[in-house]
MIDOTOR-678676 format. One record per residue: x, y, z of N, C-alpha, C, CB in turn. Coordinates in steps of 0.2 Angstrom, whole numbers, padded with zeros to 4 digits, always signed. Glycine has a CB too. Layout:
REM residues N
XYZXYZXYZXYZ ...
REM end
This chain:
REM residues 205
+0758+1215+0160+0755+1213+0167+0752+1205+0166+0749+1217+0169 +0754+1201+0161+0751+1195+0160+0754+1191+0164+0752+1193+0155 +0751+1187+0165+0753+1182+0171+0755+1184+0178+0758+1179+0170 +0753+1191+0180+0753+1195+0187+0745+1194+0189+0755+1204+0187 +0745+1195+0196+0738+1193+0199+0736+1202+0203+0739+1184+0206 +0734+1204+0201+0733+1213+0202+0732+1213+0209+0727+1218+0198 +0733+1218+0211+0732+1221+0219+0725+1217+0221+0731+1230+0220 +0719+1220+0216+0714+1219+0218+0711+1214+0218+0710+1223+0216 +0713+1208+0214+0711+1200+0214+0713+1199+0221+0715+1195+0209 +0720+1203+0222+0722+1197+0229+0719+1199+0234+0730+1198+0232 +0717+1208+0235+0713+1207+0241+0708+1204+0240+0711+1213+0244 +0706+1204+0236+0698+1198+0237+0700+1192+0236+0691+1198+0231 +0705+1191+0235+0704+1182+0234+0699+1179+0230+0701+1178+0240 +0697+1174+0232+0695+1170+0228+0683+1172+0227+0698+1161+0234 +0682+1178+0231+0677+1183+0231+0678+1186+0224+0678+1188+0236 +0685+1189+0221+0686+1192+0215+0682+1189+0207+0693+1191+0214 +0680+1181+0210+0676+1178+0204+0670+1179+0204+0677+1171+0204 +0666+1183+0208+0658+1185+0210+0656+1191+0206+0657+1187+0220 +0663+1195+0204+0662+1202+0203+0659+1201+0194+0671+1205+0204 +0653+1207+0193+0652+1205+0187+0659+1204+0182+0648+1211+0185 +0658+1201+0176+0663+1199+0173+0668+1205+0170+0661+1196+0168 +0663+1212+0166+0666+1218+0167+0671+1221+0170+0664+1220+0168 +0670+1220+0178+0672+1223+0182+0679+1217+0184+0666+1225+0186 +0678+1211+0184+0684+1206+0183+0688+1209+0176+0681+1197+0182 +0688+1210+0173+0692+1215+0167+0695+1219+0167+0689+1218+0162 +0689+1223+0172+0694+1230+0173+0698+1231+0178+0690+1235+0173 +0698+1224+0183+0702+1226+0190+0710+1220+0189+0695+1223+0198 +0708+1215+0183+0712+1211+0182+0719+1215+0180+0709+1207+0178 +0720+1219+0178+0724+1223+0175+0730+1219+0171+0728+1228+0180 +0726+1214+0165+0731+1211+0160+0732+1215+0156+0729+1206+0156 +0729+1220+0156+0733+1228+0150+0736+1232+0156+0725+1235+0144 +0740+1236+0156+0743+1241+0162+0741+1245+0164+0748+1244+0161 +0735+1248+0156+0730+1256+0158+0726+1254+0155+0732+1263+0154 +0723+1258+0160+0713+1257+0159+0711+1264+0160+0707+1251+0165 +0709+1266+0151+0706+1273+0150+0700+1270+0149+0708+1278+0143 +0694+1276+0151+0688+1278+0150+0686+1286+0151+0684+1275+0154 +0677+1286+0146+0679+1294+0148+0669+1293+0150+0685+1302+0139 +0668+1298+0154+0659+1298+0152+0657+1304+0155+0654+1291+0156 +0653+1305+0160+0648+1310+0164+0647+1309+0169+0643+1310+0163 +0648+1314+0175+0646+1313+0181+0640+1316+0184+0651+1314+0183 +0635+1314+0182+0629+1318+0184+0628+1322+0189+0624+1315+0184 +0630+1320+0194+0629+1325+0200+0636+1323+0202+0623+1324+0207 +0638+1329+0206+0646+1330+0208+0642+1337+0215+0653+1335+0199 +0643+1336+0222+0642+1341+0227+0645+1340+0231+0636+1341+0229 +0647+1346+0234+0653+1346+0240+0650+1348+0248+0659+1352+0238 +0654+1348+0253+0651+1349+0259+0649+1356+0260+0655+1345+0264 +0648+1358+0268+0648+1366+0271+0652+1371+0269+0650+1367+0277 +0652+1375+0269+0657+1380+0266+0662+1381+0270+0655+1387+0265 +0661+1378+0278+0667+1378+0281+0673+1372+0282+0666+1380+0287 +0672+1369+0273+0676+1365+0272+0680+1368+0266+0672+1359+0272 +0678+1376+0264+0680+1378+0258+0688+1378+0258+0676+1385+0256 +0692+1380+0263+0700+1381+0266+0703+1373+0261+0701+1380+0277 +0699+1369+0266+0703+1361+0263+0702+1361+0257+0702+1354+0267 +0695+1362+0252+0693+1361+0245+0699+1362+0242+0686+1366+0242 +0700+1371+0245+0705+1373+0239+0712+1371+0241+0705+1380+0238 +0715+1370+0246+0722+1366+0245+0720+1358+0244+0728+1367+0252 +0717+1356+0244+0715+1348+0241+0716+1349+0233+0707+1346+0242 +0711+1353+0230+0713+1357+0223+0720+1359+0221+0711+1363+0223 +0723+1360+0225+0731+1361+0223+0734+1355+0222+0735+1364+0228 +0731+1351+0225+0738+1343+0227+0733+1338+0222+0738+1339+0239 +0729+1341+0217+0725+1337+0214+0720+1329+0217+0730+1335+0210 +0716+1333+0223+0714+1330+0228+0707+1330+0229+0717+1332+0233 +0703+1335+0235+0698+1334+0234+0697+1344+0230+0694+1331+0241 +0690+1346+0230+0690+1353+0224+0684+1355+0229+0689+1351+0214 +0679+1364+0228+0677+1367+0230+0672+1365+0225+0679+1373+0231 +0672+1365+0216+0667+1366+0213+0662+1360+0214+0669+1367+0206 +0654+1361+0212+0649+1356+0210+0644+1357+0205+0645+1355+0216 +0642+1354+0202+0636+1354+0194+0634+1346+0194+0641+1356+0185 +0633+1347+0189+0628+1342+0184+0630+1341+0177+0620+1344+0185 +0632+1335+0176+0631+1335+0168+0640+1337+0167+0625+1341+0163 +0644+1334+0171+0651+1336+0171+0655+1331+0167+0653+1337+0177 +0658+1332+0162+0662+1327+0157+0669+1323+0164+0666+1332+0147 +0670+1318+0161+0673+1315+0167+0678+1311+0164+0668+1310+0171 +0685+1308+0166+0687+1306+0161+0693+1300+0167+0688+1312+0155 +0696+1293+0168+0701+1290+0172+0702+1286+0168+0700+1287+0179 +0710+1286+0169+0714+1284+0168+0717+1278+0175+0718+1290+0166 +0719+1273+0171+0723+1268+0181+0727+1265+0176+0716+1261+0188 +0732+1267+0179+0741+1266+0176+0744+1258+0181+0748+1276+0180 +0745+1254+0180+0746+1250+0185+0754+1248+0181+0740+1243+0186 +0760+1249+0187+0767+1247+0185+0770+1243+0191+0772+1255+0185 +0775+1242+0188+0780+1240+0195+0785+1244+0198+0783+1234+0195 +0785+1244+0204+0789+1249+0207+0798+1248+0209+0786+1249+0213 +0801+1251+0213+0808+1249+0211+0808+1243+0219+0815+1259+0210 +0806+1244+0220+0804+1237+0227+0802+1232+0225+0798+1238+0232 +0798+1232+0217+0794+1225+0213+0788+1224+0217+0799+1217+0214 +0787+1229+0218+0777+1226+0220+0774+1232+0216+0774+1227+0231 +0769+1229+0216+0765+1232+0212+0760+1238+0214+0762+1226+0208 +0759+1244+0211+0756+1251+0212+0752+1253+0205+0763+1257+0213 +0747+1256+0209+0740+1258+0203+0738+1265+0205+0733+1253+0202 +0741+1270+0199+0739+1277+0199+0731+1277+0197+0745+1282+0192 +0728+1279+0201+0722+1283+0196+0721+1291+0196+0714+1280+0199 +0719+1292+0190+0718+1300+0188+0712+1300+0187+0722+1304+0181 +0708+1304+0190+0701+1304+0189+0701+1315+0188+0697+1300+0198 +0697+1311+0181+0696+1322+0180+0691+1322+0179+0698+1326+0174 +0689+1329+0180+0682+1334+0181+0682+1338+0177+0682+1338+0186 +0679+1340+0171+0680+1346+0166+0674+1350+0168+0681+1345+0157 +0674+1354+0175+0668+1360+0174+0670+1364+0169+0666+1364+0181 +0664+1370+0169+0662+1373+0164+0670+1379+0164+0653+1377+0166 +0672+1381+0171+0677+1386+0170+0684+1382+0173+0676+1393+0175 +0684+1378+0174+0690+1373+0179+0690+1367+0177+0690+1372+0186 +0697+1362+0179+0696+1356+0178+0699+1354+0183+0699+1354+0172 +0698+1350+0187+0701+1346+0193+0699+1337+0193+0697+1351+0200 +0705+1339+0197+0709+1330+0198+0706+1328+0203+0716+1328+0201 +0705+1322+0204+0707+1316+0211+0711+1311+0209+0700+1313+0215 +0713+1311+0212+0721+1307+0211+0724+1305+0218+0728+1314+0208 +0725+1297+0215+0727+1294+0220+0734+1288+0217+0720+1289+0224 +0737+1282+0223+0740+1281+0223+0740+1274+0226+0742+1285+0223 +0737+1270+0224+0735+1262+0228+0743+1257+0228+0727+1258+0220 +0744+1253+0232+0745+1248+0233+0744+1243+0239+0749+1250+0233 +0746+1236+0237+0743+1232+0242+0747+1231+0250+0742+1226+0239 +0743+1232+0253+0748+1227+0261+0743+1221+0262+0747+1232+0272 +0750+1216+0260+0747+1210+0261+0747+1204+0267+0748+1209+0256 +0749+1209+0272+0750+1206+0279+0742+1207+0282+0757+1209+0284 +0741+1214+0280+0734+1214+0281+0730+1213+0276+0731+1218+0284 +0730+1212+0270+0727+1212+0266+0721+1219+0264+0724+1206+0266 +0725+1223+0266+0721+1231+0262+0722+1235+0258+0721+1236+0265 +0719+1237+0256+0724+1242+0247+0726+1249+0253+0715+1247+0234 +0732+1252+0252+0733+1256+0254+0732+1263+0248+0738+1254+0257 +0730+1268+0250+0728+1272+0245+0731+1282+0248+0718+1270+0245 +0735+1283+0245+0737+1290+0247+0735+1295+0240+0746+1289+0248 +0731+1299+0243+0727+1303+0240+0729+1311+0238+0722+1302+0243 +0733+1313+0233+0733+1319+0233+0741+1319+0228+0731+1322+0240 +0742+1324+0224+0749+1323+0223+0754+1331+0223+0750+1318+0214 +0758+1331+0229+0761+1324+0234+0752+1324+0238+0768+1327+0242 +0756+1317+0240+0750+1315+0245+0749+1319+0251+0750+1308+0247 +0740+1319+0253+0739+1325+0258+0738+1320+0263+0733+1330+0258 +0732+1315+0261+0729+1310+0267+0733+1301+0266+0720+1310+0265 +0730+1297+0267+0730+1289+0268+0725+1288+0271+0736+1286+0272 +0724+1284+0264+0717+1278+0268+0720+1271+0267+0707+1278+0264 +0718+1267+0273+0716+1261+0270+0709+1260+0266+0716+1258+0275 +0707+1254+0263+0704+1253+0257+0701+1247+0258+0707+1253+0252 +0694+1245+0259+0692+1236+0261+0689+1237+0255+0686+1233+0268 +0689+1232+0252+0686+1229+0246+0681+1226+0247+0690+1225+0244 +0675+1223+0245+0668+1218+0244+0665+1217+0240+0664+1220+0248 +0663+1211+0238+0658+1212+0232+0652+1212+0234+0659+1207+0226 +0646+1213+0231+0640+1214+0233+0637+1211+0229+0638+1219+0233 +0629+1208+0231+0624+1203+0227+0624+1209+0219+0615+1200+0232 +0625+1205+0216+0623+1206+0206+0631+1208+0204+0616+1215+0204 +0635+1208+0207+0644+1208+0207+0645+1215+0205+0649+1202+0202 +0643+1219+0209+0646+1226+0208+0650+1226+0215+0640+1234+0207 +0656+1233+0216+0662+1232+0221+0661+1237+0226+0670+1234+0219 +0659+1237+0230+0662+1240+0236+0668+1242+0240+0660+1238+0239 +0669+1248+0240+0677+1250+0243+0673+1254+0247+0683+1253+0237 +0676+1252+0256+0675+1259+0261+0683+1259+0263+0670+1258+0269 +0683+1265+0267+0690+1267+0267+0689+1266+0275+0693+1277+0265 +0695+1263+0278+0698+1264+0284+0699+1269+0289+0700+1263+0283 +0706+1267+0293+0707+1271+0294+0716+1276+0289+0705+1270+0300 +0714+1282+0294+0717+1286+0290+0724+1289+0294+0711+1291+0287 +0726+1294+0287+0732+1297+0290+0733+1305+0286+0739+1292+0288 +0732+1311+0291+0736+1316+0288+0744+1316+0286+0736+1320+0292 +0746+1321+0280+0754+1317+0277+0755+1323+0276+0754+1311+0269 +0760+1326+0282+0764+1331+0282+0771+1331+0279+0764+1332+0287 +0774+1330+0272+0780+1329+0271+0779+1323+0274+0785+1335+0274 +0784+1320+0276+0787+1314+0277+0784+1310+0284+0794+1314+0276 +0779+1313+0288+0777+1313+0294+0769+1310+0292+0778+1322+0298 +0768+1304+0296+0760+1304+0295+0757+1302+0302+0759+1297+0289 +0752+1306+0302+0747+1307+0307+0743+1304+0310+0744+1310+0308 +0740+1299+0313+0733+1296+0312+0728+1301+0312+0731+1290+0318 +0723+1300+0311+0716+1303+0311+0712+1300+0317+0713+1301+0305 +0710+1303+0323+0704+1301+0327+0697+1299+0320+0701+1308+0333 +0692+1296+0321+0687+1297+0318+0682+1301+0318+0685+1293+0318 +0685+1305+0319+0680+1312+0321+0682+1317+0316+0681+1317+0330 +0687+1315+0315+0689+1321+0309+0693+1318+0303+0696+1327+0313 +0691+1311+0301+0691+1306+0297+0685+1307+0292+0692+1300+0301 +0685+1308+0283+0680+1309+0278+0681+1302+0276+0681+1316+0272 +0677+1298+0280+0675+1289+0277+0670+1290+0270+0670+1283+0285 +0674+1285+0266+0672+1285+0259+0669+1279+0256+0678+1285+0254 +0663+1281+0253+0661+1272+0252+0661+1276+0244+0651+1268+0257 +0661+1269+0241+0662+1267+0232+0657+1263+0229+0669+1263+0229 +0654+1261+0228+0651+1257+0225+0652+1257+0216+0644+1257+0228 +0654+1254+0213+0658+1253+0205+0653+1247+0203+0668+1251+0205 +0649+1247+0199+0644+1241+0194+0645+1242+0186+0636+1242+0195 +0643+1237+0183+0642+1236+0176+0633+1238+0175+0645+1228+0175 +0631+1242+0168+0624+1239+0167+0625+1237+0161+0619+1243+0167 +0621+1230+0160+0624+1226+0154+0618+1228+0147+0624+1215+0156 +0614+1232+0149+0608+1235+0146+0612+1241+0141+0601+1238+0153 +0615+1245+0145+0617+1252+0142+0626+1250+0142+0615+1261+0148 +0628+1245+0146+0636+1244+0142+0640+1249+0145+0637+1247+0133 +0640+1251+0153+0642+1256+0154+0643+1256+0161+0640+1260+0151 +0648+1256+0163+0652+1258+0172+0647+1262+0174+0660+1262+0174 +0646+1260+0181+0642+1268+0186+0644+1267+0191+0635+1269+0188 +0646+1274+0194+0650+1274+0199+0645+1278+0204+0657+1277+0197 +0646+1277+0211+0643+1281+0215+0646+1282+0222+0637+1278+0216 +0650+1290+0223+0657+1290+0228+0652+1294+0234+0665+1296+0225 +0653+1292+0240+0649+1297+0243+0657+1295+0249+0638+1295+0245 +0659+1305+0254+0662+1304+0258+0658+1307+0262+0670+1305+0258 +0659+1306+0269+0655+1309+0274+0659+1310+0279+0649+1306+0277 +0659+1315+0285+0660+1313+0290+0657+1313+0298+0665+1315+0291 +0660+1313+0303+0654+1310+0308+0652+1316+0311+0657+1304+0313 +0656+1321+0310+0652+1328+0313+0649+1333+0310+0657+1332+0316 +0652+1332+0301+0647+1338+0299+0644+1336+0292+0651+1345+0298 +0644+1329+0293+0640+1325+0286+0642+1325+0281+0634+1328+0284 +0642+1325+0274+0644+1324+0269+0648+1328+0266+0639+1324+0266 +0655+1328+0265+0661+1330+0264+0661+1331+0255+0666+1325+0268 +0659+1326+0251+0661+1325+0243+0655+1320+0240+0670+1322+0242 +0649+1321+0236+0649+1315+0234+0648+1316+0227+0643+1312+0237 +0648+1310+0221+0648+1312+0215+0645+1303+0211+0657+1315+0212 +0641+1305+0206+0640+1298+0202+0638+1300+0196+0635+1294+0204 +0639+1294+0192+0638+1297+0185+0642+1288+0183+0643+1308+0184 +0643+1288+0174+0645+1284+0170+0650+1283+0167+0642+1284+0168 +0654+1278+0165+0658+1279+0158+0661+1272+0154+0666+1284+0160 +0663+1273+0150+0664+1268+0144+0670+1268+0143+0660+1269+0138 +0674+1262+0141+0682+1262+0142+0683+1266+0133+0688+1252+0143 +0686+1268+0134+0687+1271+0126+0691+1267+0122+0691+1279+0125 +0690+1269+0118+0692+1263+0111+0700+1263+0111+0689+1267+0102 
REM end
């Protein structure tokens, strides 16, 4: 990937240079993969009448039912080029609870007429979000999702916002402990908090 300018530089432009340096490293993608592995201290999910989608979300390696504390964590972000020549970034994001392991797994690329990461989540994919990017004072990132799409086979749906789970990310560096923190919270507008999880990790050697 040398001499490529990554998805995520471009959506931010010339904002991409605000980002702690860390995080300019890790979004730059002069290497192709970026492993880490750490802890996700809190991991909680929504109502239980969200349990139906948990578990086929679970299937498509997407969103899951389980929640704890102190859950070993572990992503992977594969960035390649496609057979079109634009560029695509897998992330695998894993969960080792105590009896299960579960994914979130997505599939990023850019539109660069609007300048949004598009992001299809699940494999195959279930949903689609768009992706805004931001940095924030002390250069940690901000990612909210847009809007969205159900992904029926080859058929994609929009979402009203009423039945849309809007995602906020915030991703920082602490230069004290050496280590990423992540904080995912989804919600939606009718029955509150859908998924949230935070916790740390350190690229592995």
């Amino acid at each position: 990937m040398k001499g490529k300018v990554s998805i995520y530089r471009k959506a931010l432009a010339d904002d991409f240079f605000r980002l702690h340096p860390m995080l300019q490293k890790r979004y730059a993608f002069d290497n192709p993969v970026f492993q880490a592995s750490g802890t996700m201290h809190r991991i909680s999910g929504g109502p239980k009448c969200l349990l139906p989608l948990f578990r086929l979300g679970a299937r498509r390696k997407f969103v899951f039912p389980e929640s704890g504390t102190d859950i070993s964590f572990t992503i992977v972000n594969s960035s390649f080029t496609n057979s079109a020549g634009g560029e695509q970034v897998h992330w695998e994001r894993k969960f080792s609870f105590p009896k299960k392991i579960r994914y979130f797994n997505a599939l990023m690329s850019l539109d660069e007429q609007r300048m949004v990461v598009k992001d299809y989540l699940g494999e195959p994919p279930l949903f689609y979000s768009d992706l805004q990017f931001t940095v924030l004072d002390g250069g940690a990132m901000r990612i909210q999702s847009l809007n969205q799409r159900l992904i029926l086979g080859r058929i994609e749906i929009p979402l009203p916002k009423l039945l849309q789970g809007l995602a906020t990310v915030v991703e920082s560096y602490d230069e004290v402990r050496r280590v990423f923190q992540i904080h995912v919270y989804v919600k939606n507008p009718l029955i509150g908090k859908v998924l949230s999880y935070e916790g740390e990790f350190i690229p592995d050697a």
